[in-house]
N, C-alpha and C positions, 0 to 999 in steps of 0.2 A: 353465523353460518353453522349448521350443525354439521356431525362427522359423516355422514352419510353425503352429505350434499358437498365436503369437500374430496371426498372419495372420488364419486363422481367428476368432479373438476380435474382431479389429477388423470382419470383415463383418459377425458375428455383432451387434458393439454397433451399426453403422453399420443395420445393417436394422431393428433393433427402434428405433435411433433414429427411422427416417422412420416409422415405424410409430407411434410413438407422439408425436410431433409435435405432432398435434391437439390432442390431451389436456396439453400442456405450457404451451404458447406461444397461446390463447386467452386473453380477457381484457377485458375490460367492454363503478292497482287499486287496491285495497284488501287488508288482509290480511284471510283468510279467518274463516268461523267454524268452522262441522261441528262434530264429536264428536271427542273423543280416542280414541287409538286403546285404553285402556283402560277402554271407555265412558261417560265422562264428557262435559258438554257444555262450553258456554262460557254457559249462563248462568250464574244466582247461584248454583248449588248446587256441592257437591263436581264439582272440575274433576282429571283424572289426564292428567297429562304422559308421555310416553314420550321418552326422549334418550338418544341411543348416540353414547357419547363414545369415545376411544381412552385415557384416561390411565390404565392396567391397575395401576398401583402407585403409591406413594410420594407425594409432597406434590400434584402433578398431579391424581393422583385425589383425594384431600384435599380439593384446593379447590373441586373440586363437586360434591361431597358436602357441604360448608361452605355452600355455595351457595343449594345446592336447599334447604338446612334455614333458611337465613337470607330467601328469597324467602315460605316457608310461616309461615314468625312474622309478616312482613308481611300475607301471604293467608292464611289459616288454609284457603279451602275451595278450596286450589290443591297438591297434590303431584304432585312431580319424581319420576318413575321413571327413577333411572340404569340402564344397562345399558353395562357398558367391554367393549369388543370387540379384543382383539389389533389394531394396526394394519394387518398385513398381512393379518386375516382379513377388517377393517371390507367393505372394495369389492364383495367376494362378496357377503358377506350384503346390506347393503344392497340391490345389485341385485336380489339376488330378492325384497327385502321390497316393491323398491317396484314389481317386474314382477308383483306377487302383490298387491299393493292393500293390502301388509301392512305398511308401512312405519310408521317411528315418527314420532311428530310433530313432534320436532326430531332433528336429525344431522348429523356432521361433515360438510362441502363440500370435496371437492378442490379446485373450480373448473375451468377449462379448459375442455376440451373434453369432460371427462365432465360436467362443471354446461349447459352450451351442448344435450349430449344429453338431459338429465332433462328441459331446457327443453322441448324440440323437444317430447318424446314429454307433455308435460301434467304430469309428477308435482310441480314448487313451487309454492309461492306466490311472487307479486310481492309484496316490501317495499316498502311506503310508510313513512320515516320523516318522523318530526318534525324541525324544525329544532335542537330540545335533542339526537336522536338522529346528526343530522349532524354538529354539534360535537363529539360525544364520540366521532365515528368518523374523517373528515374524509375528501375527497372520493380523494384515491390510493387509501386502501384500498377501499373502495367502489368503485372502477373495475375492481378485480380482479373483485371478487365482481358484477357486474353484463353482463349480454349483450344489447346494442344499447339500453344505455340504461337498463332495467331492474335494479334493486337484486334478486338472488336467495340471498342469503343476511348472516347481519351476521359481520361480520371481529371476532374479538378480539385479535389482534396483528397485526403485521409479520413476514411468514417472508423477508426476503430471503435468497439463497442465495451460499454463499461456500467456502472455505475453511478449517477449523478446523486447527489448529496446533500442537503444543508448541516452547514456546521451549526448555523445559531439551535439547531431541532436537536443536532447531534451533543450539544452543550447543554441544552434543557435536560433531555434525559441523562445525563451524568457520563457521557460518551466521549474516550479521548481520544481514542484513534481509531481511525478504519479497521474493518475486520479483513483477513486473508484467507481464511480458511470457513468452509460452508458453517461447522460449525460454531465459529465467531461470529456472523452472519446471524443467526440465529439467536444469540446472544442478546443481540444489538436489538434486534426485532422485539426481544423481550422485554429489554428496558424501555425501548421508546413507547411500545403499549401501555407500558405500568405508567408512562407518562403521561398518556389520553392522546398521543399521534401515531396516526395511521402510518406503519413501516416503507411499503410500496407504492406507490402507483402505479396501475396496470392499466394501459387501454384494450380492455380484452374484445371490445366491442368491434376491433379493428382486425382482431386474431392475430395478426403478427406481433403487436407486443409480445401478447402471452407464449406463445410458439418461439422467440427468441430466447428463454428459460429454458427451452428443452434442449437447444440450440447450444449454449452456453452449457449446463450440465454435461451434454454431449463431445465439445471440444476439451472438458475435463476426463473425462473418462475413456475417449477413444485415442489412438494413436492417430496421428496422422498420416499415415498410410491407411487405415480403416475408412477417416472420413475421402479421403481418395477417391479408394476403391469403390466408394459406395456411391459417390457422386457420380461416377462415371457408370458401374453397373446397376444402380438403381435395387440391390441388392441389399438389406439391412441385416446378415444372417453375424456378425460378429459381438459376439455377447455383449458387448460396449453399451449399445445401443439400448437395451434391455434395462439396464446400469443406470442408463442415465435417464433411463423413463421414473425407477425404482426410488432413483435420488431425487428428483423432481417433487412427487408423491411422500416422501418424505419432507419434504423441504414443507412444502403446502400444508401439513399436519399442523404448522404453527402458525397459520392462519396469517401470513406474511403483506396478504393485496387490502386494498381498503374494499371496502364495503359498498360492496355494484362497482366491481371490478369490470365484470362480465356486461355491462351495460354503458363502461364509460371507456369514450373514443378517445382517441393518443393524441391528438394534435389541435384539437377541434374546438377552441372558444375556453372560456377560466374552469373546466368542470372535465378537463380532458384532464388525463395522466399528466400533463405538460406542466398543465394550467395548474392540475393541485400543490408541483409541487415550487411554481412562480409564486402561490400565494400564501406558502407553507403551511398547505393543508395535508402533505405528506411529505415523509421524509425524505425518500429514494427512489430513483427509477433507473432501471436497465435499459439502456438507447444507445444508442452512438453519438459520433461527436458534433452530429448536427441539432442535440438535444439542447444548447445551451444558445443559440440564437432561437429557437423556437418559444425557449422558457422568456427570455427576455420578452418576445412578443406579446408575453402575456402577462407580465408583472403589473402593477396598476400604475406606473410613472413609464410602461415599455423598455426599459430598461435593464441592462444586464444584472442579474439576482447576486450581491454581493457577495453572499457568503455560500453561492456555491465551488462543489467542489468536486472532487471523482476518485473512484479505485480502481481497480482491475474486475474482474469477475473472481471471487475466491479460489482456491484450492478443493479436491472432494481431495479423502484419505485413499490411496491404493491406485488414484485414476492412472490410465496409460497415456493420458495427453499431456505434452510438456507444459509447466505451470504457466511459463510466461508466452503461453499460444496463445493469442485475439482473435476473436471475431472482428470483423468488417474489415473490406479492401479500401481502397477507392471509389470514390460517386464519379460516374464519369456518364458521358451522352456518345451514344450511335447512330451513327447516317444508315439510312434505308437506302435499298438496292439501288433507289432512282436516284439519289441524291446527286447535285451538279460537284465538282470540284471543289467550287466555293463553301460548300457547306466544309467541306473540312479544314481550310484552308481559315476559316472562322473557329472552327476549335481548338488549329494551333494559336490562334490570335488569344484565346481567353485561357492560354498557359502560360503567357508572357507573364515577366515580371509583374511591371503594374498592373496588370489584369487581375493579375494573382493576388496583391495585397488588398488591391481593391474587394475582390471576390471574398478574402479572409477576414474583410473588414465587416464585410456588409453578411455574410453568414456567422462571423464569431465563431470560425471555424480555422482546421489546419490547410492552409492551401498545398496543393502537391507541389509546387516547384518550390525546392529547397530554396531560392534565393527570397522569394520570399518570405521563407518561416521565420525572417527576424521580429515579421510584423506581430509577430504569437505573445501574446505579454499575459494575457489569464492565466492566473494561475493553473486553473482545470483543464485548460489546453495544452501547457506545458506541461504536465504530469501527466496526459493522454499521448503525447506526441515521443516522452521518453519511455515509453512502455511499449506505444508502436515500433519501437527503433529498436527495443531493447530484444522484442518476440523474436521467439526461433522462429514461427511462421506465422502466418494469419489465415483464415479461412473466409472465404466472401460469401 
């Protein structure tokens, strides 16, 4: 990659960073009755669910599909219509399902600033839970998913955002410990090079990997009051921001992503960011912590990557964001306007306990009800979940 052309990549990530800002770094009635959107009501008679989930394969899908069959033995006059939607197709369709009144009755939540917009324009319902349903979620998570106080979706894990790792790559290039600071970081990058391994993987072809780097530089460098103020005003005018376009561009100077970054997709088959680094064809990837069941899906025995591992996102020198601030809230799902009772009444069901360990099993994830966080035994989970715990705050 010549300098010219990584110049360009840096305005290139530096713009879509501000650009998509809003949507990042956002962050925290009754429920409704109507019809489903498969005609069914919410009274006593046969009731039909609609829920567009993203888990397109493997244990993930399993488990709710497991789910929906285990809630309908309970309710015999309640079925779950899944529908798994590709992850990068999910955002389209939704939008038009829901700019078309056609939307399903439960569905994934990014949060942010795209959950802040569905708000504005009318399409959720406001969650009212119970206090059983409080304890099984607990109030961080639920600050993600909520806007100006308001609960708009239920969280089923913790997605903080980090670093994923092999140590066996981290060993090859003479590496003993994780970096903390941007320019440790850099460091690392330089040994692993001089080793013949690609440092990052990026699925730039998705945009959102790469735009998570700006993301990340940005929670370094701004206070959190800034990113706030800016979520809500839509206003970028505090030098931070600037800062962390400048550190970004810096960063990129040392040629950090593999080679057709910009060309290769985050999740998508052995040749995704995911995939290079299931088959240790790169060393690291910036994700959150749904990155380590996805890596598994792509190992060549499918199985969880032994010798992964995780850090924090470094330190910059000077920044105004407290060190131990995370990116990512909770992954959680929202009912649409029409949604009957039951649909929510299904998403207190999959915060349950056993729901939950199941859920934690079958994603290789931190499930949100503490009662089951015992089921966390990864290492990389555990060291994601005491950093989540440890943060003065997190940003969704």
């Amino acid at each position: 990659m010549t300098r010219n052309t990584r110049n360009a990549t840096a305005a290139a990530l530096l713009s879509l960073g501000v650009a998509l800002a809003a949507a990042g770094c956002a962050g925290g009635s009754s429920n409704g009755g109507g019809s489903s959107s498969s005609g069914g009501g919410s009274g006593g008679g046969e009731v039909k669910i609609s829920f567009w989930e993203n888990a397109t394969t493997g244990p993930g899908q399993d488990f709710f599909v497991n789910a929906a069959k285990a809630y309908h033995t309970l309710h015999p006059n309640v079925t779950i219509n899944l529908q798994t939607i590709q992850n990068e197709d999910m955002d389209g369709k939704l939008q038009t399902a829901l700019n078309s009144n056609s939307a399903p009755d439960i569905f994934l939540q990014r949060g942010g600033g795209k959950m802040r917009a569905m708000v504005k324009a009318g399409q959720l319902q406001a969650l009212t839970l119970t206090d059983t349903d409080k304890a099984n979620v607990g109030a961080a998570a639920l600050a993600g998913d909520s806007v100006d106080g308001t609960i708009y979706a239920m969280p089923l894990d913790t997605q903080p955002e980090g670093i994923y790792y092999s140590k066996d790559l981290f060993q090859k290039a003479g590496i003993t410990t994780p970096p903390t600071t941007v320019d440790e970081l850099e460091g690392v990058i330089t040994k692993l090079k001089a080793a013949g391994i690609a440092p990052i993987a990026v699925g730039g072809k998705d945009a959102w990997p790469a735009a998570h780097w700006y993301y990340n530089f940005a929670l370094r460098e701004c206070s959190q009051a800034a990113m706030t103020n800016a979520a809500k005003s839509l206003k970028f005018d505090d030098p931070c921001w600037k800062k962390a376009g400048d550190d970004l561009a810096a960063f990129l100077k040392v040629d950090p992503f593999q080679k057709g970054f910009l060309t290769t997709s985050a999740q998508q088959g052995a040749g995704s960011s995911a995939g290079l680094i299931a088959n240790h064809k790169a060393a690291m990837e910036l994700m959150g912590n749904w990155d380590p069941g996805t890596i598994a899906s792509l190992t060549p025995d499918q199985k969880a990557l032994p010798d992964l591992s995780w850090f924090p996102f470094p330190t910059v020198p000077g920044g105004q964001g407290d060190p131990t601030a995370i990116m990512g809230g909770g992954g959680g799902y929202s009912l649409s306007k029409k949604a009957p009772k039951e649909a929510f009444e299904f998403l207190e069901f999959l915060v349950t306990k056993d729901q939950q360990e199941a859920y934690a099993k079958a994603f290789v994830t931190i499930p949100v009800n503490p009662a089951a966080q015992e089921v966390v035994t990864d290492p990389y989970n555990i060291s994601t979940l005491q950093a989540f715990n440890k943060a003065a705050y997190s940003m969704d």
